[in-house]
C-alpha positions as CSV (number, residue, x, y, z in Angstrom):
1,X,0.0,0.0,0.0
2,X,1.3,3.6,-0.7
3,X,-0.3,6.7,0.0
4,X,0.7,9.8,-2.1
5,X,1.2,13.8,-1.0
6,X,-0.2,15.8,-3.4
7,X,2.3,18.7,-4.0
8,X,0.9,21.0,-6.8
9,X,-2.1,23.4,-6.2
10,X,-4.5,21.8,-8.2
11,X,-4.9,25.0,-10.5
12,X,-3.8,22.7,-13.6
13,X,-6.1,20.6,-15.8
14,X,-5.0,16.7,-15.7
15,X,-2.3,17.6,-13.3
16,X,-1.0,16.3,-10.5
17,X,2.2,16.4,-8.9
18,X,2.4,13.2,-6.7
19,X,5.3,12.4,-4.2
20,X,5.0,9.0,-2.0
21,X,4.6,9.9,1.9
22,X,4.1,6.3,3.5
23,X,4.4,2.7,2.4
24,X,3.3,0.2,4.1
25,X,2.3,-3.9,3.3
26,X,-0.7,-5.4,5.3
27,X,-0.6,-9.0,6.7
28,X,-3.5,-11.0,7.4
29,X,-6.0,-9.5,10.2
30,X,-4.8,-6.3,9.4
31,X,-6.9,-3.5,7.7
32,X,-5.9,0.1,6.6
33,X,-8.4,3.1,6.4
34,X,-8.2,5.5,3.6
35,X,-10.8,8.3,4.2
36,X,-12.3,10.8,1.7
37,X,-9.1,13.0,-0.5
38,X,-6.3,10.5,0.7
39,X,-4.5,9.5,-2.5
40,X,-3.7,5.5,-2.1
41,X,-2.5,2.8,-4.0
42,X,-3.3,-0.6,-3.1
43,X,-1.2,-2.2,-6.2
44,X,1.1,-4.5,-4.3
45,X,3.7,-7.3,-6.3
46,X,2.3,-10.4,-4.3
47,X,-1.2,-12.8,-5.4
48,X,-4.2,-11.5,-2.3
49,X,-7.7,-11.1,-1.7
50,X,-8.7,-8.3,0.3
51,X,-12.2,-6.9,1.5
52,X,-13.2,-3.4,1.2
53,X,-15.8,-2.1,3.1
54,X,-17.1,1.7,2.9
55,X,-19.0,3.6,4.2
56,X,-20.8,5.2,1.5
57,X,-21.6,4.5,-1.3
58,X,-18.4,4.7,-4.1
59,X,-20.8,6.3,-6.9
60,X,-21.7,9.4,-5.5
61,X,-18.2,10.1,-4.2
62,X,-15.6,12.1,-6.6
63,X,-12.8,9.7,-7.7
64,X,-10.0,10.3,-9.8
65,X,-7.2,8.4,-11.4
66,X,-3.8,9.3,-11.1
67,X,-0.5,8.6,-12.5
68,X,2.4,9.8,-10.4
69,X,5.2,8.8,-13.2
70,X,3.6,10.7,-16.1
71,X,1.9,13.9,-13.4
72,X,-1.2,13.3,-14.9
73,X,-4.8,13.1,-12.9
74,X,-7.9,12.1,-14.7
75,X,-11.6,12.0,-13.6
76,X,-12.6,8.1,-14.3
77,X,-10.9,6.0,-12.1
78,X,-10.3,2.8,-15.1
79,X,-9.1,0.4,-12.0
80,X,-9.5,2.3,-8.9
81,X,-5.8,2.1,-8.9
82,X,-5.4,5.7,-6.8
83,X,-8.5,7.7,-5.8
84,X,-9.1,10.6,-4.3
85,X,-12.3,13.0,-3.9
């Protein structure tokens, strides 16, 4: 798991300067909570399962995509890689 600092100021369209502030792995019995604007990753190199639970409901929440390598941000999350409202 990694979660991101954003460090531009959000004035630029499809922009987003990303720099990684914590990463951590999870083993099992252990859960993480990512709450409304943190920027995550959950990509991780080994095989899992994991359960998400939320507590509301995904669809009416703002998400975006992000890729920290190329600085770019977009509005539909394609895998839920990074999200963010």
């Amino acid at each position: 798991m990694t979660v991101w600092d954003r460090l531009d100021d959000r004035r630029k369209i499809n922009y987003a300067e990303l720099v990684k502030s914590k990463k951590f792995s999870l083993t099992p019995r252990e859960a993480a909570l990512f709450d409304i604007g943190v920027i995550h990753s959950t990509a991780h190199p080994e095989l899992a399962r994991w359960v998400r639970v939320t507590g509301a409901n995904l669809d009416t929440i703002e998400r975006f995509t992000y890729n920290p390598e190329k600085i770019l941000q977009a509005h539909e999350p394609e895998k839920n890689l990074i999200v963010s409202k």
